[in-house]
C-alpha positions, -999 to +999 in steps of 0.1 A: +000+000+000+011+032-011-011+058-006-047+055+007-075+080-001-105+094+022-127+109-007-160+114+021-136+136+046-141+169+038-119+179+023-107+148+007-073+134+021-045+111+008-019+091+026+013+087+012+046+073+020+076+093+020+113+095+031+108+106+073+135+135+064+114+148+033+078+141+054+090+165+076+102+194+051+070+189+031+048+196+062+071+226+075+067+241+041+030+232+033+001+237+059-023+210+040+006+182+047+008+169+080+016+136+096-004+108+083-041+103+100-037+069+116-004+063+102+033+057+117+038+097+115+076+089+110+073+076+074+037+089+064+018+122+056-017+134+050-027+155+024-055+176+024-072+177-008-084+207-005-073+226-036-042+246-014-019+221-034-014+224-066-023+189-086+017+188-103+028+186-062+006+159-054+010+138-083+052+143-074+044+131-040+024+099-054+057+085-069+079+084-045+056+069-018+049+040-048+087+036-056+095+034-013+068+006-009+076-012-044+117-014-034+108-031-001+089-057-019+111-093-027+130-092-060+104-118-076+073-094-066+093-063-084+101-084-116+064-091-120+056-051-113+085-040-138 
């Protein structure tokens, strides 16, 4: 799992992985990131949806949370992804 979305909260939110150095700089620097609702808060954030972000940051943000779950997958699970 790489990102989970909550498209009933109001606004809509998003989950996503990222680097615990970089989850921290993103929510110093943007007030709709924080720690991730429900989350380890160490390796996730929340994103409010709620149009404060542009839609090229949150599409930047998706990848990296994919390509941290996908490289902790076994070799065998990747191969079949790739």
């Amino acid at each position: 799992m790489f990102a989970l979305l909550d498209h009933d909260s109001v606004p809509p939110t998003m989950n996503l992985k990222c680097e615990p150095a970089r989850a921290l700089d993103q929510r110093d620097f943007h007030e709709a990131i924080r720690p991730g609702w429900h989350m380890n808060k160490r390796h996730w954030n929340t994103l409010d949806l709620d149009g404060s972000l542009r839609g090229a940051l949150v599409a930047e943000l998706v990848r990296p949370s994919y390509d941290l779950v996908v490289g902790a997958l076994p070799s065998r699970v990747r191969e079949i992804l790739a």
